[in-house]
DRENDO-715054 format. One record per residue (C-alpha): x negated, y, z negated; residue number from 0; residue in one letter. Coordinates in steps of 0.1 Angstrom, whole numbers, plus 5000, padded with zeros to 4 digits. Layout:
<recs>
+------+------+------+-----+------+
:   xx :   yy :   zz : pos : code :
+------+------+------+-----+------+
:    X :    Y :    Z : NUM :    A :
...
+------+------+------+-----+------+
</recs>
This chain:
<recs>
+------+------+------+-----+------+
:   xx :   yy :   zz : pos : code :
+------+------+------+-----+------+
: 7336 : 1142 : 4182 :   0 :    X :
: 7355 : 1150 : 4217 :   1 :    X :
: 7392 : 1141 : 4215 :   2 :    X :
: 7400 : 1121 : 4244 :   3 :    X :
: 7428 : 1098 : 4227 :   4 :    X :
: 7457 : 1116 : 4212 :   5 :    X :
: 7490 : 1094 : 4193 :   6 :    X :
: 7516 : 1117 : 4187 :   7 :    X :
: 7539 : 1099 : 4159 :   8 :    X :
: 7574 : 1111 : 4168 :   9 :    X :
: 7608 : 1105 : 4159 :  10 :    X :
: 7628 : 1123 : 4182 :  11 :    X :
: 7645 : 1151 : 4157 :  12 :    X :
: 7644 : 1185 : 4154 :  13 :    X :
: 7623 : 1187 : 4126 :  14 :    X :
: 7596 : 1170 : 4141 :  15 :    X :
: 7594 : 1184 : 4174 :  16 :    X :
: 7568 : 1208 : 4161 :  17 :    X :
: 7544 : 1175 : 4158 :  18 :    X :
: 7552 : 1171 : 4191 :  19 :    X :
: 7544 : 1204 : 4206 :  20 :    X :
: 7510 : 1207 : 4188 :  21 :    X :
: 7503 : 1172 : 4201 :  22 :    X :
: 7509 : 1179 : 4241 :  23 :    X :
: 7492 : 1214 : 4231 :  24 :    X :
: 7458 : 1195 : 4219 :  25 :    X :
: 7463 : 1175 : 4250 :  26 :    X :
: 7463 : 1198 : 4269 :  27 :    X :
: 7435 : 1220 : 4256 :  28 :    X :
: 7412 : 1187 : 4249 :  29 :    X :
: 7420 : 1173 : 4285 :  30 :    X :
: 7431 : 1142 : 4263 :  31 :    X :
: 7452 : 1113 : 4269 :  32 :    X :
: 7483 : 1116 : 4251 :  33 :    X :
: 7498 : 1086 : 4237 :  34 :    X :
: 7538 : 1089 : 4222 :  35 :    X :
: 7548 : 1063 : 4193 :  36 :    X :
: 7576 : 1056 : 4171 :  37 :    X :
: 7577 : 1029 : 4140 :  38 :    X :
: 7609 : 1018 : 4127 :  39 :    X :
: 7612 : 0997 : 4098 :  40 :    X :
: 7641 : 0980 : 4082 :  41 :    X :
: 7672 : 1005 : 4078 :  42 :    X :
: 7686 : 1013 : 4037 :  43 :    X :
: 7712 : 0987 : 4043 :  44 :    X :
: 7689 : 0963 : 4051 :  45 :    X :
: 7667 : 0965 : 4019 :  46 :    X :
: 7694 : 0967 : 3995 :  47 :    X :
: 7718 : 0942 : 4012 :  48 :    X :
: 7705 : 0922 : 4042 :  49 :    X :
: 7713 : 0890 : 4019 :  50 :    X :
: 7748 : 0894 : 4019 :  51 :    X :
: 7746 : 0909 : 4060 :  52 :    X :
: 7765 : 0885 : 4084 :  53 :    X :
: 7741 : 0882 : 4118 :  54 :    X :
: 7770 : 0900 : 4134 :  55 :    X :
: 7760 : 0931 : 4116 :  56 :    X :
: 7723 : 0929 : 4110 :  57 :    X :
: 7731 : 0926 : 4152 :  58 :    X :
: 7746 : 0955 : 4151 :  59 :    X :
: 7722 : 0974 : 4131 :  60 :    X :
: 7693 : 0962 : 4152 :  61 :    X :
: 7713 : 0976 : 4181 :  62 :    X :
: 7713 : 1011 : 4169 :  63 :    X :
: 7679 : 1011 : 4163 :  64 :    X :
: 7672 : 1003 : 4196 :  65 :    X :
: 7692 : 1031 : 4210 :  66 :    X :
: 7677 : 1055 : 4188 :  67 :    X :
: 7643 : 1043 : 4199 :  68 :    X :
: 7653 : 1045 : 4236 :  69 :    X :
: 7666 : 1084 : 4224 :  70 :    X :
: 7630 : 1091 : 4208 :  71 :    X :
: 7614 : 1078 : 4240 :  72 :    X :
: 7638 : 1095 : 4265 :  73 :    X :
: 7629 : 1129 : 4245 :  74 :    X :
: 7592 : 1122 : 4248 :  75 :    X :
: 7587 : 1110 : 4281 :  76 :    X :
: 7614 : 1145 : 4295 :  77 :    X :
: 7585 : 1166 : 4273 :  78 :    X :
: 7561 : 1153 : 4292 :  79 :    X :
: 7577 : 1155 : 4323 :  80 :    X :
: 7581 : 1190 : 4316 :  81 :    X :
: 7550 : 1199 : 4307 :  82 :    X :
: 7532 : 1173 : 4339 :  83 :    X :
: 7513 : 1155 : 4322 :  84 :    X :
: 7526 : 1123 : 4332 :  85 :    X :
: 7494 : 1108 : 4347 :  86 :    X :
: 7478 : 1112 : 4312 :  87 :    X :
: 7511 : 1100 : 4285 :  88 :    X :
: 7528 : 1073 : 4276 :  89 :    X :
: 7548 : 1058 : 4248 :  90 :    X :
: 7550 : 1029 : 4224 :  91 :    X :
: 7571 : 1013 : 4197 :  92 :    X :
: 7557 : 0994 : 4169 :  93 :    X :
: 7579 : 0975 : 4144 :  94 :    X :
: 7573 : 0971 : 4105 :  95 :    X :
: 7561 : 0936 : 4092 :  96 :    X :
: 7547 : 0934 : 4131 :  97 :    X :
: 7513 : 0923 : 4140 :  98 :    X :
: 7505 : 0958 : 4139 :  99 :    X :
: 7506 : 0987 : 4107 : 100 :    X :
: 7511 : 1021 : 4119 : 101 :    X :
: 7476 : 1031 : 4097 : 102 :    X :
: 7461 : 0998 : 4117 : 103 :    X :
: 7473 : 1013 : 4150 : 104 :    X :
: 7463 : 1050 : 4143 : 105 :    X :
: 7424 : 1038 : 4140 : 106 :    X :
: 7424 : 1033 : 4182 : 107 :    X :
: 7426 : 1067 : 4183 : 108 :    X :
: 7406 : 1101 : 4181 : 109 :    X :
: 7435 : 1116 : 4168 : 110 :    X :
: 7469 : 1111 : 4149 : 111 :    X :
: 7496 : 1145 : 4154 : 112 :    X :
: 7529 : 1145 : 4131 : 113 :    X :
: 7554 : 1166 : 4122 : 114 :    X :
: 7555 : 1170 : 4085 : 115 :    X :
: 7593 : 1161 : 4076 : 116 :    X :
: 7594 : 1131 : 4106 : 117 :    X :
: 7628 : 1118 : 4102 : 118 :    X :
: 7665 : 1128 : 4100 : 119 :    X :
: 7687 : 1120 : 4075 : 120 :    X :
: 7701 : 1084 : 4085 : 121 :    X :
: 7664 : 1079 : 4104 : 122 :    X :
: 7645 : 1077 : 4069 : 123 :    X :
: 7634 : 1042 : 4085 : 124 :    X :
: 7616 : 1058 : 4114 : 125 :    X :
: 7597 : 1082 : 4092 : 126 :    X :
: 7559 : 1079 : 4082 : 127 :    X :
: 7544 : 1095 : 4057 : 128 :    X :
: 7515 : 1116 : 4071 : 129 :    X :
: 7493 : 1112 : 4038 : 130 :    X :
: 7497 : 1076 : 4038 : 131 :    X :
: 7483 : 1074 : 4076 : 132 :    X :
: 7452 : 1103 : 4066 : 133 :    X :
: 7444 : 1075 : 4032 : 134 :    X :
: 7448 : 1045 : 4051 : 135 :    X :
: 7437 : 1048 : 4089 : 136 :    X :
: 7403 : 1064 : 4086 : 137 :    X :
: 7414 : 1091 : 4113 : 138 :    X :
: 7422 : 1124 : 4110 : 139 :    X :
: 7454 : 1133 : 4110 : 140 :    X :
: 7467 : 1170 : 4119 : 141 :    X :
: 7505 : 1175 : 4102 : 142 :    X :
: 7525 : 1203 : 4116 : 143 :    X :
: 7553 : 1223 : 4098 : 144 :    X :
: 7587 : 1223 : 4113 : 145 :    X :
: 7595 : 1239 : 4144 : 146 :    X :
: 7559 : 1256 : 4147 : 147 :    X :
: 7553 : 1282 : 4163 : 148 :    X :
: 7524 : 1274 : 4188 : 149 :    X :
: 7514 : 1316 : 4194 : 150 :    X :
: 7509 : 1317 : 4155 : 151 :    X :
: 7476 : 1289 : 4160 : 152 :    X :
: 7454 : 1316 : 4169 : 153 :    X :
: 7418 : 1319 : 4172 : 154 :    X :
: 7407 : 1313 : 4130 : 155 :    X :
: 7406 : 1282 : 4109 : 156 :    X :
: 7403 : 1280 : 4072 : 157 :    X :
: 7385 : 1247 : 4057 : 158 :    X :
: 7389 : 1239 : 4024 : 159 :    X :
: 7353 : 1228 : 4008 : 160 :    X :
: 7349 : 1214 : 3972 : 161 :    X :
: 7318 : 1198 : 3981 : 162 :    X :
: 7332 : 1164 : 3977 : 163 :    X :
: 7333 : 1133 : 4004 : 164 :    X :
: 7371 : 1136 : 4017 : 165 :    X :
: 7365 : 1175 : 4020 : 166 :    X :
: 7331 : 1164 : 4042 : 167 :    X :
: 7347 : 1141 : 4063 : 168 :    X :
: 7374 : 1160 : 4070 : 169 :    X :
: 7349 : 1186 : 4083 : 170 :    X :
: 7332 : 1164 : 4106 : 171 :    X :
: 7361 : 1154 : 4120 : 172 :    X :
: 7371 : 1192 : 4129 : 173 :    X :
: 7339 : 1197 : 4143 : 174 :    X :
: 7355 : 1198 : 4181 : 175 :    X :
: 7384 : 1216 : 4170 : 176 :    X :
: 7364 : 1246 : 4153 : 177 :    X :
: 7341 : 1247 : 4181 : 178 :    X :
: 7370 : 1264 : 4201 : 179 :    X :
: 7374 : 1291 : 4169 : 180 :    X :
: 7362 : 1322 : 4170 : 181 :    X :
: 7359 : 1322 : 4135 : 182 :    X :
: 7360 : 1297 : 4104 : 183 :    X :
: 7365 : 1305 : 4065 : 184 :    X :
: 7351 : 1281 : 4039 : 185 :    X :
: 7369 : 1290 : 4013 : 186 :    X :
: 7355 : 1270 : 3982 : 187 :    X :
: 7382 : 1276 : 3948 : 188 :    X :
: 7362 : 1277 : 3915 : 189 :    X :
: 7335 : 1304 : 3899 : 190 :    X :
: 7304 : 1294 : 3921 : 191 :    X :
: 7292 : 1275 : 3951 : 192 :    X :
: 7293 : 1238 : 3944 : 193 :    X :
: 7252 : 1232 : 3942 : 194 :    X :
: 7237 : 1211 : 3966 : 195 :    X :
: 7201 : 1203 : 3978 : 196 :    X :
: 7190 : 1211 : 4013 : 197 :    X :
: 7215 : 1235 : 4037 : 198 :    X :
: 7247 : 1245 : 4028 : 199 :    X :
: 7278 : 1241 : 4053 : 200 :    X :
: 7279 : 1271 : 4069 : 201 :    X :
: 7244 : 1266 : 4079 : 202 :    X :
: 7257 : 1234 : 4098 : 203 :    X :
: 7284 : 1251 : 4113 : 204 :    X :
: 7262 : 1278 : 4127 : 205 :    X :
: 7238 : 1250 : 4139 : 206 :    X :
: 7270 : 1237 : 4160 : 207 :    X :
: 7274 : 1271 : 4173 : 208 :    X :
: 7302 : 1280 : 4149 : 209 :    X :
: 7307 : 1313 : 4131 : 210 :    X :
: 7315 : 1311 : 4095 : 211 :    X :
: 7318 : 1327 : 4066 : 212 :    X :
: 7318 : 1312 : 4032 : 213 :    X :
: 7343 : 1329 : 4006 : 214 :    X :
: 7344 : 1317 : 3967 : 215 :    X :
: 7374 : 1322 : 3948 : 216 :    X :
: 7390 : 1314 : 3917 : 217 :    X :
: 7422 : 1296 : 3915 : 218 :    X :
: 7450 : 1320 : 3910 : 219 :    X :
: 7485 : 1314 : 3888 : 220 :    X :
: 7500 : 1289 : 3917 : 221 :    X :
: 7467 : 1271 : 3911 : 222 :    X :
: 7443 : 1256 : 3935 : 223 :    X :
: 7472 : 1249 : 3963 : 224 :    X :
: 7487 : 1283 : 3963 : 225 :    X :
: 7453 : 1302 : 3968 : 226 :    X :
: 7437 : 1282 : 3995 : 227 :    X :
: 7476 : 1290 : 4018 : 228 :    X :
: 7473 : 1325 : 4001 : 229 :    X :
: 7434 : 1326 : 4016 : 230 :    X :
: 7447 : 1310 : 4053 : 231 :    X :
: 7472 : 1340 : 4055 : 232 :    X :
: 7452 : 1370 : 4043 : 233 :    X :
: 7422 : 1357 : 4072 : 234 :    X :
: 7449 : 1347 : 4096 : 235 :    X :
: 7442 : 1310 : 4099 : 236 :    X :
: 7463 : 1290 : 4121 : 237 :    X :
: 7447 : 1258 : 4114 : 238 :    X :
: 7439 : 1242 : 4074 : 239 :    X :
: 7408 : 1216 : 4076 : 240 :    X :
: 7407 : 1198 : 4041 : 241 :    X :
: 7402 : 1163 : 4027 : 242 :    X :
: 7430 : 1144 : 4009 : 243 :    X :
: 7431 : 1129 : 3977 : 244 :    X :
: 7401 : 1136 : 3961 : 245 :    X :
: 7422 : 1121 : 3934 : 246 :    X :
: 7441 : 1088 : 3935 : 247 :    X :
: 7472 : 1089 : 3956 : 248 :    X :
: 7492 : 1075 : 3923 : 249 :    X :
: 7477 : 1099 : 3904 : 250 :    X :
: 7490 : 1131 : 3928 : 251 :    X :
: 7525 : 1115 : 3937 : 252 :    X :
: 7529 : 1112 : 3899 : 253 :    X :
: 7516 : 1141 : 3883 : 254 :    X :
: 7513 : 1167 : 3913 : 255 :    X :
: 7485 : 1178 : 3933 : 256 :    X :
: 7467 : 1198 : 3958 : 257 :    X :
: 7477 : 1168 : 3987 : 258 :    X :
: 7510 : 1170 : 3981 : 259 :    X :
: 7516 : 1206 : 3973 : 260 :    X :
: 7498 : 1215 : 4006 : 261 :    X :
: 7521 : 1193 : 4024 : 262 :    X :
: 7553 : 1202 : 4007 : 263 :    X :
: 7546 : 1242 : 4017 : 264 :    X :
: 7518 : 1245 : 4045 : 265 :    X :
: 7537 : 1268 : 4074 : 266 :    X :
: 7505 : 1265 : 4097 : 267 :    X :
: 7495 : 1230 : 4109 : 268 :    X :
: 7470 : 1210 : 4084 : 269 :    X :
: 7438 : 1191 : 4094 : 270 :    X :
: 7434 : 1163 : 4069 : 271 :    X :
: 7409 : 1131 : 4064 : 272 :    X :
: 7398 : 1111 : 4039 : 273 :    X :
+------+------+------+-----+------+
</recs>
């Protein structure tokens, strides 16, 4: 698939300006369109306490929303300006309990691009969760660590292949964005090759004109997590491709789980699908 569409999900603080980045980065590189949004919904006050909120203050929380939205678009829109791009950008606000879901509005795009901590302390209402949008849109969705460092992408990816559907999507979806490696990893964690009839997936990569190499290894003592990030640095990947939740969503957010422990300590940025 050729990325033509990118939404960059952006809330204007430090933290996520490495989303950001990668995003005008891909647009640039994919000769994509690059689209800038922001989704607020209701502050803390207003979920614990809107009841007992005269209008004069729900008014007034309203109005600092709005002038943080009007920051976060002011941010985006100099970006672009400073990288000239701004006959291909533009930027959007959506509201929660609108028309419109941020996982609804993700699925008119090729791509979603998000920093992986989104939000500020005292913007936790402008956050999204970047798992939530990979379960829920059907897109893929690439989450970037914090203030990344755009030289460290490189030329190598890493995908992460169990042999299961969210790990195959996810590859299908990184199809265009490996085509411009010069080398891919499949790194499959476990004692053997999962067995499958027909080709395996490094023949399909080679048949996109894709080098690869698969690698097999057994999970180490930081279990499955820790060894595929241990495998990205050793072969110098600057991009992860994997699937999320294999497993329920409850089940990982409960109990712990390759999803989450990838997101909580990737450094380079992560591709995932489900």
């Amino acid at each position: 698939m050729a990325l033509r569409s990118i939404l960059a999900i952006y809330s204007g603080d430090a933290a996520g300006s490495g989303g950001l980045g990668l995003a005008v980065h891909m647009a640039r590189k994919y000769d994509a369109f690059l689209t800038g949004i922001v989704w607020r919904g209701p502050s803390p006050l207003e979920q614990r306490f809107q009841r007992y909120m005269s209008k004069e203050i729900v008014d007034m929380l309203a109005a600092r929303d709005a002038e943080v939205v009007s920051e976060v678009r002011d941010s985006f829109l100099a970006r672009i300006e400073a990288e000239n791009l701004q006959d291909r950008a533009k930027f959007i606000e959506i509201r929660d309990g609108g028309e419109f879901s941020m996982p609804a509005c993700v699925r008119g795009y090729d791509i979603a691009v998000i920093g992986n901590r989104a939000a500020a302390v005292g913007r936790e209402h402008f956050a999204t969760r970047p798992d939530v949008i990979a379960l829920r849109s059907g897109r893929p969705v690439v989450i970037a660590p914090p203030h990344l460092d755009l030289a460290n992408i490189g030329t190598r990816a890493l995908v992460a292949w169990d042999g299961k559907r969210s790990s195959a999507r996810a590859l299908g979806d990184a199809l265009h964005i490996l085509a411009t490696k010069e080398h891919v990893t499949v790194l499959s964690v476990g004692t053997a090759l999962p067995a499958v009839p027909g080709d395996d997936v490094v023949t399909l990569l080679g048949r996109h004109g894709i080098s690869a190499t698969q690698v097999v290894r057994p999970a180490g003592s930081g279990g499955i997590a820790q060894t595929i990030l241990e495998a990205c640095h050793e072969v110098g990947a600057g991009l992860l491709i994997m699937g999320a939740y294999e497993h329920s969503k409850f089940t990982e957010d409960l109990l712990g789980g390759v999803t989450r422990e990838i997101l909580d300590t990737a450094t380079i940025p992560v591709l995932m699908s489900h």
